[in-house]
N, C-alpha and C positions, 0 to 999 in steps of 0.2 A: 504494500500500500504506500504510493506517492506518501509525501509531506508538503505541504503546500506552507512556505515561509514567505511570513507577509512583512519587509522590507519597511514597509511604514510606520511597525509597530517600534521599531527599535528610535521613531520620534519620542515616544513618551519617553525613554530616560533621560532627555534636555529637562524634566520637572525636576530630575534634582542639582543640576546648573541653575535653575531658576531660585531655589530655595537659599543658594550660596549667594545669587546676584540680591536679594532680598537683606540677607546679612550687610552685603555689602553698603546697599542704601542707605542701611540705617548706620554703618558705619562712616558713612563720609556726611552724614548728618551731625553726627555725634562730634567728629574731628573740627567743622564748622563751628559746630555752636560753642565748642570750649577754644578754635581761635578769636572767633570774631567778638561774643559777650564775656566771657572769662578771661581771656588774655589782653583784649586788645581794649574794648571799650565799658566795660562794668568802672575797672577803675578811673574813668573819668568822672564818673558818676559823682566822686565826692569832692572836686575839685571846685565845683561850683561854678558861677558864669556863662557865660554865653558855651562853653567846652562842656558845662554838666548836660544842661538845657538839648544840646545834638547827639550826646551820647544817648541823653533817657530817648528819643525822637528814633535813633537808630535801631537801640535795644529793643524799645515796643515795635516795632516795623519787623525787627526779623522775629519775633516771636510771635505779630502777627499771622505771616506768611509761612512760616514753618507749622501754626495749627491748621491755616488752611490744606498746604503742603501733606500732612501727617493723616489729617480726615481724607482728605481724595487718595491720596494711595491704600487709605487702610481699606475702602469702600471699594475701589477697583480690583484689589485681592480677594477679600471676601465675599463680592457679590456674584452671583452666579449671572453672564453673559445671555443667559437664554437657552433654552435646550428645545427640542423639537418634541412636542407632545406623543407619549407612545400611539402609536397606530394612528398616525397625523393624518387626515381625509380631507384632499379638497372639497368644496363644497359648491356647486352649481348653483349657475345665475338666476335659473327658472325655482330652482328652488328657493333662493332666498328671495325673489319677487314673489313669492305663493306665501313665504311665511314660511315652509320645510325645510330645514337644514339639513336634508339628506346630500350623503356622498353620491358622488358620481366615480371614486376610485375604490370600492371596495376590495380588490385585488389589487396593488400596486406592485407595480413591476420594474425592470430597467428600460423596456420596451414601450413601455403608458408614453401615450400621445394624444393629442386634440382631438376630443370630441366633438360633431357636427350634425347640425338638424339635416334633417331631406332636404333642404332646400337649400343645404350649402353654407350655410351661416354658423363659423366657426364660434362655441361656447365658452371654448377654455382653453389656453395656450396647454403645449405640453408639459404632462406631470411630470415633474422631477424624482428622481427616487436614489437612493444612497444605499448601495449593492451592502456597503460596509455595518450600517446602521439597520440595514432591512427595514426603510422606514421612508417613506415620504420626505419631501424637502420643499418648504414651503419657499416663497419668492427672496431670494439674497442672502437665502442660509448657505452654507459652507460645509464643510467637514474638515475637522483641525488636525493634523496626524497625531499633533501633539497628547492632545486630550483626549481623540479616540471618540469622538463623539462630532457630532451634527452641530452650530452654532448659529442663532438666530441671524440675519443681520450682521456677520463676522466683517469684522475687521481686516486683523490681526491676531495670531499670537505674541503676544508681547514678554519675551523671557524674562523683561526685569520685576514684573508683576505675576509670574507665573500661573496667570491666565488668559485665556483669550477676551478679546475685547469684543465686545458684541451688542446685540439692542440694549438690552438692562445696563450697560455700565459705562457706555460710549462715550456721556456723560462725564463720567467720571474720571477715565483717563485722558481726556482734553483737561480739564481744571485741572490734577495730576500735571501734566506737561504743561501748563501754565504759570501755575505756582511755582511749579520745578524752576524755571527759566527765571522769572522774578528773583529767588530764594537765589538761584547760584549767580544771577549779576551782581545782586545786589550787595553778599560776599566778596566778587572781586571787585568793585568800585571803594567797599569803606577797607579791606585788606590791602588793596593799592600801595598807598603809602609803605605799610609794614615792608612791604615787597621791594619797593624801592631805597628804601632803607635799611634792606637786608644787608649786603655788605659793610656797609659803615657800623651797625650793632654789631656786626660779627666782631670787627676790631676792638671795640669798643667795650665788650661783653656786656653788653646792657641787660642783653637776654640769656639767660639758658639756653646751654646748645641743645637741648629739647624741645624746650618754647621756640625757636628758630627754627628748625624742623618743621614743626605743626605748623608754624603762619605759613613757610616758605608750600609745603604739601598744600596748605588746604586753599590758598590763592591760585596755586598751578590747577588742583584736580577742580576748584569751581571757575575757572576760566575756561577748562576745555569742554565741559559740562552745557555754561552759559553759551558756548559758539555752537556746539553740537544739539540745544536743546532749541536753539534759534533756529535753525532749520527745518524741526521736527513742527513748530508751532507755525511756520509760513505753508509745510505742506499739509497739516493738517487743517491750517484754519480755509485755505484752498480746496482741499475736502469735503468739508463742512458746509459751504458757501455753496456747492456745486450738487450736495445730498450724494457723493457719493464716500464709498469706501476704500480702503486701499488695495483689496483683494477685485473691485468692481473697473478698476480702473482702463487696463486693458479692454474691458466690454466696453466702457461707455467712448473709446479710441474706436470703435467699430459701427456705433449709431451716430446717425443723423441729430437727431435729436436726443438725449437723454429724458429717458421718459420719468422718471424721479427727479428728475429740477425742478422745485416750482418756483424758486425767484431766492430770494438769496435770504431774505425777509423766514420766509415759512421754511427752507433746509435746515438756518439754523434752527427756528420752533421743533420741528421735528426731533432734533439730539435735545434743544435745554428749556423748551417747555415753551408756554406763552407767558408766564409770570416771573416778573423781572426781578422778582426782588430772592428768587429761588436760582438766577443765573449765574448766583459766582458761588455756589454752593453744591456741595454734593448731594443733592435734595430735591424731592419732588411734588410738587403739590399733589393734594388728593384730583384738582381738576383737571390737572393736567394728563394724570394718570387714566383717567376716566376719559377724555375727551379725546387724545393725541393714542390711536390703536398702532402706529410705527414703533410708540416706548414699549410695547412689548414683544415686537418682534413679528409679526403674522401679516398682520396687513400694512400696508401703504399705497397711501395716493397717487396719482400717478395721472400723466396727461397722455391720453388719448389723441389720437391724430385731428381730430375735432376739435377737441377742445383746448389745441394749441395756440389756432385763432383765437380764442377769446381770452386764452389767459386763465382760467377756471380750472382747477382741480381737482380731478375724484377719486374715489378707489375703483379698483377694474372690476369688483363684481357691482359695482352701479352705474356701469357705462349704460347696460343694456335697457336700463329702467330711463336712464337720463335722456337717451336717444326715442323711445318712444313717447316719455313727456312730450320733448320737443316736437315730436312729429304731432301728435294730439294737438299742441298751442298752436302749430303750422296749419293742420287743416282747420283748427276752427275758426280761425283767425281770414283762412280764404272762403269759409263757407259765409262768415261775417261778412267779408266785403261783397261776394256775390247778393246777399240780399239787399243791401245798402243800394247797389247798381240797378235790382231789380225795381226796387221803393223809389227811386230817383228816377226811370223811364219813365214806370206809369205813370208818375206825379205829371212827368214832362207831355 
């Protein structure tokens, strides 16, 4: 009997590289916070003047943005990205204009493809299906090698969070990569000086050749951090802006249109909500949760060839209702004028 070795699997042990780059963070976190408030500017604190006045200014700033920093990374570790419901069933157009949420895949395959009325009018693009997961895959899900699992909305795997980014937490690692960026410029800008003043304290022994160490490491590792984390925020916020992801990106290089752009305004709503005061936070309101069905991963809106002209966005199983509205307001609207033309001859 064959053995069939499945090559993909040997992605999962990168989770325990992930679990060391995890240490890591919180290690250059650590080396920070005791250069820049214990070494460099706490004892300004008691000097007094206009010198106290910019250190307390400093010290609340990086303590600020280190709890923001601390909440989105612990949230983007521990929240689950989204997983694909067991025995996940698309659900027909006809059915949910009737009210019946019945499947139309009750068999899913690798082979499931678009279904069609008699008359030619295609109901549902083709089903997706995940050989590995033996499971359906709804619209912009993925499958991680890492995690070994199906990912709503996938991203990324992101090693230094040692989970994939996905619908549930998208969120969170943008603020994550935000703060991050914030936290290690703001490190190299007030560590500046120390750094420039390196040499001369060296002669001078002002400092411990330990303390010398730590400022001279922790300026270098959050400069290359702040340059490297700069990049990561132009392509993301580019992302973001456009509703795509980083796994989508290729795709959306092969359409005309990106059918998930609805304007730059609703892509970002989509990832951070419509309440602004939940947008630099790792948090959700309850309405937004309730209102916005992309934060959990299954549905999104999406423009239809029709309604690219107008600008309007819907979800694709309400195209079919939207387009017959419109034809219903089309003829009544010509049966309207016909009588109007009729009322206005005989008058004449």
């Amino acid at each position: 009997m064959d053995v069939v070795i499945n090559p993909f699997r040997l992605c999962s042990g990168l989770k325990v590289l992930g679990y060391f780059m995890i240490f890591l963070v919180l290690s250059i976190i650590a080396l920070s916070y005791y250069a820049v408030v214990i070494l460099i500017w706490a004892p300004h604190l008691l000097r007094g003047g206009f010198n106290s006045f910019f250190s307390f200014f400093i010290v609340i700033l990086f303590h600020y943005l280190l709890i923001l920093l601390t909440w989105s990374y612990m949230m983007v570790v521990f929240r689950d990205p989204g997983s694909v419901p067991d025995n996940w069933q698309l659900v027909s157009e006809e059915d949910l204009e009737e009210g019946n949420p019945t499947s139309i895949s009750h068999n899913l395959g690798p082979q499931t493809s678009a279904s069609a009325l008699s008359d030619g009018t295609e109901i549902r693009p083709a089903i997706r299906y995940c050989s590995q997961c033996q499971n359906g895959k709804p619209p912009r899900c993925h499958h991680c090698s890492i995690c070994q699992r199906c990912v709503l909305k996938m991203d990324h795997h992101c090693i230094w969070v040692v989970n994939c980014v996905g619908a549930r937490n998208h969120k969170f690692f943008l603020l994550f990569v935000f703060y991050a960026f914030l936290e290690t410029t703001l490190n190299t800008v007030v560590l500046l000086p120390s750094f420039v003043n390196f040499f001369e304290q060296t002669k001078k022994h002002s400092l411990s050749p330990g303390n010398l160490a730590v400022t001279f490491l922790a300026f270098v590792l959050n400069l290359a951090f702040a340059l490297s984390l700069l990049c990561f925020v132009i392509m993301h916020t580019s992302l973001l802006l456009s509703n795509t992801t980083s796994v989508e990106v290729y795709e959306k290089k092969k359409a005309v249109h990106w059918k998930y752009d609805l304007g730059r305004k609703r892509n970002f709503e989509q990832v951070f909500g419509t309440k602004k005061m939940f947008w630099f936070f790792p948090l959700f309101s309850e309405e937004d949760l309730k209102n916005i069905p992309a934060l959990h991963g299954l549905d999104f809106p999406i423009h239809s060839d029709t309604e690219e002209e107008s600008g309007l966005p819907t979800f694709g199983w309400w195209r079919k209702a939207n387009r017959c509205k419109n034809a219903q307001q089309s003829a009544s609207g010509t049966e309207t004028e016909a009588v109007e033309l009729e009322q206005a001859t005989t008058s004449y």
